[in-house]
N, C-alpha and C positions, 0 to 999 in steps of 0.2 A: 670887852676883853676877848670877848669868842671873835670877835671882827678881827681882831689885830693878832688873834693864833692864826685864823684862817688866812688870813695876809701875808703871813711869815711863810707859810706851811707852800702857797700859791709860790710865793720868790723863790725859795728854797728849790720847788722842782724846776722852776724855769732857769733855775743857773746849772742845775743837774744835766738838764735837755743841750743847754748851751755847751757844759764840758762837756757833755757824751758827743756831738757834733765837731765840737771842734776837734776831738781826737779822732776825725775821719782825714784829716789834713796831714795827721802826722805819718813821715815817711816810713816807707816799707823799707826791707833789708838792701842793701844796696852790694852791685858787683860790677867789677869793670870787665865788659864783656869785647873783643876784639870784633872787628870785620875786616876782614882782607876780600881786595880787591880782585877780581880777575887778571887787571895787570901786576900785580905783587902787591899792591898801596896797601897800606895797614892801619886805621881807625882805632883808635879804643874812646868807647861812651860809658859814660859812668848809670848803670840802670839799676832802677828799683825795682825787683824782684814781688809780681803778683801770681800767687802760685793759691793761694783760697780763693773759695770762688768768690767770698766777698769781698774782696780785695781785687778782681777780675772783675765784678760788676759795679766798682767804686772807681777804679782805675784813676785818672785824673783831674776827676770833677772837682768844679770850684777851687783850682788852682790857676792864676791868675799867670804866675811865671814860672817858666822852665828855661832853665840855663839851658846855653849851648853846650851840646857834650854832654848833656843827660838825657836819660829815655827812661821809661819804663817797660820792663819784659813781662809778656802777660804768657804764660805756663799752663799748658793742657795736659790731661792725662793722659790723651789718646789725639792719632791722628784726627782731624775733622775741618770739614767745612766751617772756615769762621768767620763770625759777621760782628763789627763795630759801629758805634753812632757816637756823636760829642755830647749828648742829653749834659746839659750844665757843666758842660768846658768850655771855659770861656775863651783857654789858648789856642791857637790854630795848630795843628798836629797834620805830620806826615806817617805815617804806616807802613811798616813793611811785615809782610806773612811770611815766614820763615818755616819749612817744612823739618823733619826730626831727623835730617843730617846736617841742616844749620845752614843750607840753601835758601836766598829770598827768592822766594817766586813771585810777589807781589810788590806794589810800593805805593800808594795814593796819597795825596793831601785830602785831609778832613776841616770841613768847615766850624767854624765854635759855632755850639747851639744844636747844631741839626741833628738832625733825629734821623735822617738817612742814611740805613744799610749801609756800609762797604763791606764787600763779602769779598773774601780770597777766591779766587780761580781753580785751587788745587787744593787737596787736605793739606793743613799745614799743624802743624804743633805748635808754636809759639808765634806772636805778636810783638813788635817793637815799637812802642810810637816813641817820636823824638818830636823840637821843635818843627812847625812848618819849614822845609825848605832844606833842611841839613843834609840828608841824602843827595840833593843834587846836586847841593853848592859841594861836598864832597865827594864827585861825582862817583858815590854808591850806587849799586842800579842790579836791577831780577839779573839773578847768576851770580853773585859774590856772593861770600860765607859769613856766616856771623859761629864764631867759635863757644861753643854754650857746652861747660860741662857741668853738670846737674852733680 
C-alpha cells in the first residue's frame, strides 16, 4: 500500500512539472506594432509583448512555428547594450535592435540552437525577433521606424 501512495504521490508531481512547463509555451499579450519604411512602406507585425524579465529570458524557446507576421517585442527598462542567443529555439529568427525612439539600428539572422552572442552595436531599448528572413523579404532595413507606444 505505501508503494502504490508513493506511486501516486511520484505521478501526481510529474504531471505538476509537465503543466508548470507547458505553461511556458503559452503566449504573451499581443499588439500590432507598425514599421514604416524610410520610403513611406508601412508593415504591421502582430508581436507578443516580453516586458518581465522572465519572459525576456524565456523569449521563444521551444517554439517550433512562428507565423509570418508575428514577432515578439522584447522591452528594457533602460537604454543598453543588448545581447541575444537561440539556447533551445529551434525556429530560425531575424532580429532587429530598436533604440527608444523606435529607430532599428541593427537587424541579424539567428541561428536555432546556438548559444552565440548577437549583441546590438548601439544602446538600444527594445528587440524584435520575427521569422528568419521577414525584414528582407520586406525590405525593412537599419533607419526605418518601428512605432512602439508603451
Amino acid at each position: 500500500m505505501k508503494f502504490q501512495k508513493k506511486s501516486a504521490i511520484f505521478i501526481t508531481i510529474i504531471f505538476s512539472l509537465i503543466s508548470l512547463g507547458s505553461c511556458r509555451t503559452k503566449k504573451l499579450p499581443q499588439k500590432e506594432l507598425k514599421i514604416v519604411c524610410q520610403n513611406g512602406t508601412e508593415f504591421t507585425v502582430k508581436a507578443e509583448i516580453a516586458e518581465k524579465t522572465e519572459d525576456r529570458n524565456y523569449g521563444y524557446m521551444n517554439r517550433k512555428v512562428i507565423p509570418e507576421g508575428t514577432g515578439m517585442l522584447f522591452v528594457f527598462e533602460r537604454d543598453q547594450i543588448l545581447s541575444f542567443w537561440m539556447k533551445n529555439t529551434p525556429h530560425p529568427l531575424s532580429i532587429a535592435y530598436i533604440d527608444s525612439k523606435g529607430k532599428i539600428r541593427d537587424i541579424f539572422d539567428m541561428k536555432p540552437y546556438s548559444l552565440s552572442s548577437i549583441v546590438s552595436t548601439v544602446n538600444v531599448r527594445y528587440a524584435l525577433e520575427v521569422p528568419q528572413g521577414w525584414y528582407k523579404k520586406n525590405g525593412i532595413a537599419v533607419g526605418d521606424t518601428v512605432l512602439i507606444n508603451k
